[in-house]
NUNUNU-386967 format. One line per field, with one value per residue (C-alpha): residue number from 1; x, y, z. Coordinates in nm, 2 decimals. Last residue first. Layout:
// NUNUNU-386967
seq	NUM / ...
X	X / ...
Y	Y / ...
Z	Z / ...
***
This chain:
// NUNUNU-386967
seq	338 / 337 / 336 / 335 / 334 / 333 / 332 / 331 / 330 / 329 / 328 / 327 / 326 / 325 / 324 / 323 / 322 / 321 / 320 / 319 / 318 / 317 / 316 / 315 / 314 / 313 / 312 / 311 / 310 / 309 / 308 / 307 / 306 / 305 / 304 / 303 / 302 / 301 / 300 / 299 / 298 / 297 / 296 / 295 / 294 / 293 / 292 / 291 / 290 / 289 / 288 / 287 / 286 / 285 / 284 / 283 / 282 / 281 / 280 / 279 / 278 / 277 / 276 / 275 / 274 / 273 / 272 / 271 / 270 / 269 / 268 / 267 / 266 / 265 / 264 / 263 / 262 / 261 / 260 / 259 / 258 / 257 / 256 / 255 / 254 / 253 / 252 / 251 / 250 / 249 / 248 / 247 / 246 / 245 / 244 / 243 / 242 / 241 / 240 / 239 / 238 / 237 / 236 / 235 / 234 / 233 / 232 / 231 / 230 / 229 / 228 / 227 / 226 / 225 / 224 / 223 / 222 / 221 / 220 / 219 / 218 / 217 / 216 / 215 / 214 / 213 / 212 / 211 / 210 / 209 / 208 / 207 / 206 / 205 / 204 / 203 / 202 / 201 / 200 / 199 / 198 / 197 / 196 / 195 / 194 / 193 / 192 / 191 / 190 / 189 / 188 / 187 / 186 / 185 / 184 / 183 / 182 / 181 / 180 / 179 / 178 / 177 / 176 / 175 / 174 / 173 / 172 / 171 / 170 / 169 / 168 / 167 / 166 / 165 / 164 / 163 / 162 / 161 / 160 / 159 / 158 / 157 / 156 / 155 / 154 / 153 / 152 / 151 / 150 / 149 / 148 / 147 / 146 / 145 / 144 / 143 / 142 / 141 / 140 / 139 / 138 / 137 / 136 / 135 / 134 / 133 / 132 / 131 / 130 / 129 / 128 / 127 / 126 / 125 / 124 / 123 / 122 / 121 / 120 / 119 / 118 / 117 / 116 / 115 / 114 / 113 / 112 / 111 / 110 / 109 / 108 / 107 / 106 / 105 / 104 / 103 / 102 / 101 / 100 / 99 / 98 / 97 / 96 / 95 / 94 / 93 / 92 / 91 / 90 / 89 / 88 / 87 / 86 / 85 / 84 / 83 / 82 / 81 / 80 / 79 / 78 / 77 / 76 / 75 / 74 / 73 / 72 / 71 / 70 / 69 / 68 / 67 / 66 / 65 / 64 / 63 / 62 / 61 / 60 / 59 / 58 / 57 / 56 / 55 / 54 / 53 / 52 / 51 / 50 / 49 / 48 / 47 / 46 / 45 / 44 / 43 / 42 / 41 / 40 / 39 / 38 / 37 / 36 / 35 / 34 / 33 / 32 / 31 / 30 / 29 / 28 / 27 / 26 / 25 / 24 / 23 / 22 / 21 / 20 / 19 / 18 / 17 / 16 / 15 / 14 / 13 / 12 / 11 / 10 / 9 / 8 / 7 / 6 / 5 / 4 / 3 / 2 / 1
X	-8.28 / -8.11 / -7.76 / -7.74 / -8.04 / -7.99 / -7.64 / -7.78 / -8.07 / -7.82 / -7.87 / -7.60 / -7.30 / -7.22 / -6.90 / -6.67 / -6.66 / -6.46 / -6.21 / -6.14 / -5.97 / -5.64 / -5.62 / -5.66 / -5.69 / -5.50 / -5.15 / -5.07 / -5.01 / -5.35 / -5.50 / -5.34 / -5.44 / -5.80 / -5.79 / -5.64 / -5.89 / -6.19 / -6.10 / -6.04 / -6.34 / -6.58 / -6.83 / -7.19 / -7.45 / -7.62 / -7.49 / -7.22 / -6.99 / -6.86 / -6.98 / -7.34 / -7.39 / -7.07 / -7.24 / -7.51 / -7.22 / -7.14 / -7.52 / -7.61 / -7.41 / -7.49 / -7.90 / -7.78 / -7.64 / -7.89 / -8.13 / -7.99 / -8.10 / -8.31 / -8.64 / -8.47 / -8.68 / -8.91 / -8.57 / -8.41 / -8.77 / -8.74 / -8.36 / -8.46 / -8.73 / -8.53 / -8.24 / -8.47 / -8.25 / -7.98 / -8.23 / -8.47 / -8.14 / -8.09 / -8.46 / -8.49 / -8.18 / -8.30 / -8.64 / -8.45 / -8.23 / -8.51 / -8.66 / -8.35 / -8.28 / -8.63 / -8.62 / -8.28 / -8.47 / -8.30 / -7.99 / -7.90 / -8.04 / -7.84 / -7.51 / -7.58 / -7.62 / -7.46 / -7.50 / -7.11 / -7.01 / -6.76 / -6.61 / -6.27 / -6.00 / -5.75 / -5.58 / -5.51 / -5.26 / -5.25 / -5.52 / -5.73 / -5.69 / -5.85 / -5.60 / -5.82 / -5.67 / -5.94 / -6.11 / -6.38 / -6.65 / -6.90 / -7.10 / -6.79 / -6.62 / -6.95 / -6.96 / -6.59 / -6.74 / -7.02 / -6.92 / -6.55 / -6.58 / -6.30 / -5.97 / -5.80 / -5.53 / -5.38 / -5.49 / -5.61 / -5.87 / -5.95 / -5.84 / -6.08 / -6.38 / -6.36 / -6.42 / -6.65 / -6.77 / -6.36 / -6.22 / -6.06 / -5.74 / -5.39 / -5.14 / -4.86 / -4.66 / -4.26 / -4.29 / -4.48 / -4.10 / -4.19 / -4.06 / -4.35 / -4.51 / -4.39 / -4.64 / -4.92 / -4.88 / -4.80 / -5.16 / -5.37 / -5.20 / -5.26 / -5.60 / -5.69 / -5.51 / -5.80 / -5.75 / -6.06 / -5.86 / -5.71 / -5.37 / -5.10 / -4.79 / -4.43 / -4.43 / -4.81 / -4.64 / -4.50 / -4.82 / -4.93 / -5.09 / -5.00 / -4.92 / -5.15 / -5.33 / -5.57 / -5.71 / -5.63 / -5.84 / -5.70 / -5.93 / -6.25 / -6.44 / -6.38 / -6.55 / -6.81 / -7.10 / -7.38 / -7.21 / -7.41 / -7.45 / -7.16 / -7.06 / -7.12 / -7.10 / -6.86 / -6.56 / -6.55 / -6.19 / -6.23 / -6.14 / -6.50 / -6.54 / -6.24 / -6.38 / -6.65 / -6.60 / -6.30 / -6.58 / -6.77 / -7.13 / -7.48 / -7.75 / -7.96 / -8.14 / -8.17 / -8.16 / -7.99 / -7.70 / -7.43 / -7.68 / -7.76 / -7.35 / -7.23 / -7.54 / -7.42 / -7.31 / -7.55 / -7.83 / -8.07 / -8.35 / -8.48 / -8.78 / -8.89 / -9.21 / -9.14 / -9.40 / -9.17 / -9.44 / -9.42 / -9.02 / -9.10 / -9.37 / -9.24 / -9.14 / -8.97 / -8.75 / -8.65 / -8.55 / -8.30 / -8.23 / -8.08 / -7.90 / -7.52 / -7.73 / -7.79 / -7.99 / -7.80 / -7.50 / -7.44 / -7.83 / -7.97 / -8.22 / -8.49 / -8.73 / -9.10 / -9.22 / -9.60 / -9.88 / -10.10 / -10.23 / -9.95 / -9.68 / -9.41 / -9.08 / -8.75 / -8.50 / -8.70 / -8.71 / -8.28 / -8.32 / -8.20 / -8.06 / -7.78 / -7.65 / -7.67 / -7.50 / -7.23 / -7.21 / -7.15 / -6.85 / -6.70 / -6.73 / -6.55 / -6.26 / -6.20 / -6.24 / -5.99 / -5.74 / -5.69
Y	0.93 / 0.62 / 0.74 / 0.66 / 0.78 / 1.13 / 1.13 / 1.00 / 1.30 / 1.53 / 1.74 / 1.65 / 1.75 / 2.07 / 2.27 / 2.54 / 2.47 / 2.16 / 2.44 / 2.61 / 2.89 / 3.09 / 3.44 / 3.62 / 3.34 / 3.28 / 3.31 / 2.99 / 2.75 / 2.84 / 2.76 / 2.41 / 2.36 / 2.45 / 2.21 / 1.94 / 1.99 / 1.99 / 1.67 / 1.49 / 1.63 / 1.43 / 1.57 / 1.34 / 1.55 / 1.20 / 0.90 / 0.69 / 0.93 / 0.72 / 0.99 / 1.13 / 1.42 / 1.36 / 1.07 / 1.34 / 1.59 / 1.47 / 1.40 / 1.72 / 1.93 / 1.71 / 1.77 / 2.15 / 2.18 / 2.01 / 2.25 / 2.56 / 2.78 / 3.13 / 3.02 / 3.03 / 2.94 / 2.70 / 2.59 / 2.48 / 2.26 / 2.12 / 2.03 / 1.84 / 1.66 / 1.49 / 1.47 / 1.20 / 0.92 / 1.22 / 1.46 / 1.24 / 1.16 / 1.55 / 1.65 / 1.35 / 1.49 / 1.86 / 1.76 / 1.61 / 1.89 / 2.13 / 1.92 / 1.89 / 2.24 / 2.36 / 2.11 / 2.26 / 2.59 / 2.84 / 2.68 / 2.57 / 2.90 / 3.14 / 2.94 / 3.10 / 2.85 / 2.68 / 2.49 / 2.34 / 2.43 / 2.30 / 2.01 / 2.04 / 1.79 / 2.06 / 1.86 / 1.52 / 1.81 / 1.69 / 1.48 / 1.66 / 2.00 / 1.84 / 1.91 / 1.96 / 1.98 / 2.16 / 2.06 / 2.36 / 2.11 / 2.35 / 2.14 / 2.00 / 2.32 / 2.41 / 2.06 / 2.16 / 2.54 / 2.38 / 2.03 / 2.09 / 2.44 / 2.64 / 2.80 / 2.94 / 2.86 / 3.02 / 3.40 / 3.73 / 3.69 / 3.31 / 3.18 / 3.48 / 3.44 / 3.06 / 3.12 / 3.32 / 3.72 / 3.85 / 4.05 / 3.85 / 3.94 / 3.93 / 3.67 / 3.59 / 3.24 / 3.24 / 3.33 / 3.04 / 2.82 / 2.45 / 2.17 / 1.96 / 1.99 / 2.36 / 2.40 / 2.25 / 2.48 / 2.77 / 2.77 / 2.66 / 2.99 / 3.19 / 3.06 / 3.13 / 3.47 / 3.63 / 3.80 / 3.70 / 3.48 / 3.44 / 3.27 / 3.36 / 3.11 / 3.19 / 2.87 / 2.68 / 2.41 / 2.23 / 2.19 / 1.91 / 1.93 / 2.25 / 2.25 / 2.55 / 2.40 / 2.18 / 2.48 / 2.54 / 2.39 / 2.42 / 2.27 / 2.22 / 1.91 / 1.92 / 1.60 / 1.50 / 1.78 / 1.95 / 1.93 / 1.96 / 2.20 / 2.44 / 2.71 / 3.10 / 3.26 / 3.56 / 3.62 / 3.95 / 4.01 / 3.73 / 3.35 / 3.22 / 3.39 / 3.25 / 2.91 / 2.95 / 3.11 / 2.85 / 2.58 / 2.75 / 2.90 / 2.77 / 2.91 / 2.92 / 3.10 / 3.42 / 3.78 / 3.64 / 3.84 / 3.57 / 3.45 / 3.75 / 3.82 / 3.51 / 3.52 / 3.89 / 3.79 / 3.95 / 3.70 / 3.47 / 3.37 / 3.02 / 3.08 / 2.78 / 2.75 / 2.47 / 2.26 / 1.94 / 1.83 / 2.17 / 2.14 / 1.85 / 2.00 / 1.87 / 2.20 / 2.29 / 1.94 / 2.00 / 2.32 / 2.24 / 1.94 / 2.13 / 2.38 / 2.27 / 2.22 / 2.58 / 2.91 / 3.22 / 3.25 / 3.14 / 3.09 / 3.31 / 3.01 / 3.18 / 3.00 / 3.07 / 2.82 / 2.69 / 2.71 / 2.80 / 3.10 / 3.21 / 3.17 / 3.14 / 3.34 / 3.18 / 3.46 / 3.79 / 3.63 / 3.62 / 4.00 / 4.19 / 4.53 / 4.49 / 4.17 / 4.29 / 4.64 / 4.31 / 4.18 / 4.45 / 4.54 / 4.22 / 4.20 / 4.51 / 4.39 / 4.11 / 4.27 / 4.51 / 4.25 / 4.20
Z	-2.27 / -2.33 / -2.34 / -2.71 / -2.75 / -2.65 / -2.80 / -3.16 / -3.12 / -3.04 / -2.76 / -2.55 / -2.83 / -2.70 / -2.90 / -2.84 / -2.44 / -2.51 / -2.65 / -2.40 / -2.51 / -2.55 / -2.70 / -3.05 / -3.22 / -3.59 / -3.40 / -3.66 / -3.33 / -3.19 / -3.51 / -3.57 / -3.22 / -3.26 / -3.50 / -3.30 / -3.04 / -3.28 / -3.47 / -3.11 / -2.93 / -3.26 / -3.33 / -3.45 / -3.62 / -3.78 / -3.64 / -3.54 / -3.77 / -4.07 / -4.34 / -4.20 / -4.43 / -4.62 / -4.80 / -4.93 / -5.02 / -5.36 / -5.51 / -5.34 / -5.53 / -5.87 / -5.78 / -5.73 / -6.01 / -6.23 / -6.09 / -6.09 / -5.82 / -5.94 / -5.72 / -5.42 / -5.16 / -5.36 / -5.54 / -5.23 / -5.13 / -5.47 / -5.39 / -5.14 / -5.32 / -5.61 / -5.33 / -5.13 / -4.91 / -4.85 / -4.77 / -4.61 / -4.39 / -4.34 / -4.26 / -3.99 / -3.82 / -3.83 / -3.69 / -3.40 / -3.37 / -3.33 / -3.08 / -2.86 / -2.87 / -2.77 / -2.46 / -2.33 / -2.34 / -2.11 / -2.12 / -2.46 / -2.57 / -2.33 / -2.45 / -2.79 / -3.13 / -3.38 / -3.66 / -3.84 / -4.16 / -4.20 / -3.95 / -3.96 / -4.20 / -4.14 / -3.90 / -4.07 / -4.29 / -4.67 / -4.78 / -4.52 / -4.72 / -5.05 / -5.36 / -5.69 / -6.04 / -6.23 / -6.61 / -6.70 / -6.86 / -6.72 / -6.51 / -6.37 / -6.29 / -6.09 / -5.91 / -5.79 / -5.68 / -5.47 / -5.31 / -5.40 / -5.16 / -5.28 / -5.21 / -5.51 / -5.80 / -6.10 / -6.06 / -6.24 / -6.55 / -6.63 / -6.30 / -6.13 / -6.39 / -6.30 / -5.90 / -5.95 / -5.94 / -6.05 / -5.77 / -5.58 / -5.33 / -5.41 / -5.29 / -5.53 / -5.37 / -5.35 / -5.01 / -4.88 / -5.01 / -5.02 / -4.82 / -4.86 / -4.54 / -4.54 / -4.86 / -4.69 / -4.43 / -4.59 / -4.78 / -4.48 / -4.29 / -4.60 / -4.56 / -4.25 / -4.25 / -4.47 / -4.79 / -4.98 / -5.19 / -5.56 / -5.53 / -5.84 / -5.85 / -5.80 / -5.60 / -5.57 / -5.76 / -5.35 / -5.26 / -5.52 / -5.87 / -5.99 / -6.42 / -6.48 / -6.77 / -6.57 / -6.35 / -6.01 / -5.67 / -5.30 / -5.04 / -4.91 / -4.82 / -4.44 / -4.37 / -4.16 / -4.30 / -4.10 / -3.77 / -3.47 / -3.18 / -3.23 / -3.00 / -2.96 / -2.63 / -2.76 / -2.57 / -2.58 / -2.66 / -2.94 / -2.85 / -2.88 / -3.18 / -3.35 / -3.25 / -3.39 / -3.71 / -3.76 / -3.74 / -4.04 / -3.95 / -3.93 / -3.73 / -3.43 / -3.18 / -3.42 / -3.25 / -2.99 / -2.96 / -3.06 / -3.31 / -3.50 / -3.45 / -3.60 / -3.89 / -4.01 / -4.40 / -4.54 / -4.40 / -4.53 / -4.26 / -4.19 / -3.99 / -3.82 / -3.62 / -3.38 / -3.22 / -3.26 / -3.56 / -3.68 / -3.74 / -3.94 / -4.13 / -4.49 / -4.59 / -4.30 / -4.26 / -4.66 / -4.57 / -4.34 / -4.47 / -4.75 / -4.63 / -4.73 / -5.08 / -5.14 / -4.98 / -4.96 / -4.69 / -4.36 / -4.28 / -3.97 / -3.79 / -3.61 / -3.40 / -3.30 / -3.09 / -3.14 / -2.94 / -3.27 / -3.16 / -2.89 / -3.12 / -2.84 / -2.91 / -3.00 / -3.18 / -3.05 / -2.65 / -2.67 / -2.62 / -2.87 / -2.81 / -2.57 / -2.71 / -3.04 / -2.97 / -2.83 / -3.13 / -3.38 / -3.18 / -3.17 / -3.54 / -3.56 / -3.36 / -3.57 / -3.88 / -3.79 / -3.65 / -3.27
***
């Protein structure tokens, strides 16, 4: 077990000793309300915005639901592992490597924000990459995790490429420009957030999405999650927080003007016209061809969690139907006619 591994197992289970899964969904007594925590993956933006949409519209109220979406430094596996927050949002890999680590952490996904993996490998014009096989005796800017030297060899051994040929260091530069400019010739980003950057500043990229490569690294990111302990001691709680987050998403997509309002109130320093352009390309991901809003399918997990199994990326076997729970969907519930 790697360092980081280890000491995120550590974190989480002081959590589990020291808060009670009663601090994440308490009952407001004066308004009859229940109190749930959400620990967001990162500051607000546009993968949160039928989140806060849904709050600022009452939508969460109208399922009795105080919701308190709190930013987090980075912590939200282990506030949500140990119940300090009932919910939260996290990459699939998070989850699964969770799951997998010494202690087995009771983690899993309730609903997938976004239907399509919409990362992958981005380099500036002038660099001369546009396919796997140009990454040789290139520079790659990362945060020096195996996830994605393992995404980077693989889409260079689908092509016959050499891994070894490729300069890893890590980034130090603030953005994703800053690093091409100073120190590398091609990262992993986020189209929906670093690609609308590059766009707003005329900076011309060559983007390669992971799915167009390897069908197996088209993974749900980021997915919400929650602790097994939630889903069940309050079954009920889950399915009225996902309803609320359902309607928040589609008025998202059908109302970005008001969306990104709602991101804005929360975090005043947002740019609109990025975020407007963010949400503009990840609105059609929201939903994609699922059959409706949330929608996993076992297939795309299982053959992830393959590809991960088969680059020694988790620390032992799992089940991974046990990774994800998609009963309390609001397109689940009515599909079965409940």
């Amino acid at each position: 077990m790697n360092k980081k591994i280890l000491t995120f197992c550590l974190l989480a289970l002081l959590i589990l000793g020291l808060c009670p899964q009663l601090l994440a969904c308490d009952k407001e007594k004066d308004q009859g309300l229940d109190r749930v925590v959400f620990a967001l993956d990162w500051t607000p933006n546009t993968n949160h915005a039928g989140l806060f949409l849904a709050r600022d519209r009452g939508y969460f109220r109208d399922q009795s639901i105080d919701l308190e979406l709190r930013e987090t430094d980075m912590n939200f596996m282990e506030m949500v592992a140990g119940g300090s927050a009932a919910c939260g949002m996290a990459g699939r890999e998070q989850v699964l490597q969770a799951r997998a680590a010494g202690a087995s952490l009771p983690v899993l996904a309730i609903a997938a924000v976004l239907q399509e993996n919409s990362s992958g490998f981005a380099a500036p014009l002038d660099r001369g990459i546009r396919q796997p096989e140009d990454f040789e005796e290139k520079r790659y800017s990362g945060w020096g995790t195996e996830l994605e030297l393992a995404m980077i060899r693989t889409l260079m051994e689908k092509r016959g490429a050499d891994f070894s040929k490729v300069k890893v260091i890590n980034q130090s530069a603030g953005n994703y420009i800053a690093s091409m400019e100073l120190e590398a010739d091609f990262a992993w980003i986020y189209y929906g957030w670093d690609g609308i950057i590059c766009q707003q500043e005329a900076y011309p990229i060559h983007f390669i999405p992971l799915r167009d490569i390897e069908p197996a690294l088209d993974f749900y990111s980021p997915v919400i999650i929650s602790n097994q302990s939630v889903l069940a001691d309050n079954p009920d709680l889950v399915r009225r927080f996902l309803l609320a987050c359902e309607r928040g998403y589609r008025e998202a997509m059908a109302d970005p003007e008001a969306a990104v309002d709602s991101l804005i109130k929360a975090a005043p320093g947002l740019d609109r016209d990025l975020l407007l352009a963010s949400l503009d390309y990840l609105s059609p991901l929201f939903l994609g061809q699922a059959p409706y809003w949330g929608a996993m399918d076992p297939v795309v997990w299982t053959d992830f969690a393959r590809w991960m199994d088969e680059e020694g990326l988790l620390d032992s076997t799992i089940q991974v139907e046990a990774a994800y729970e998609t009963a309390f969907l609001p397109g689940e519930l009515s599909k079965n006619g409940r």
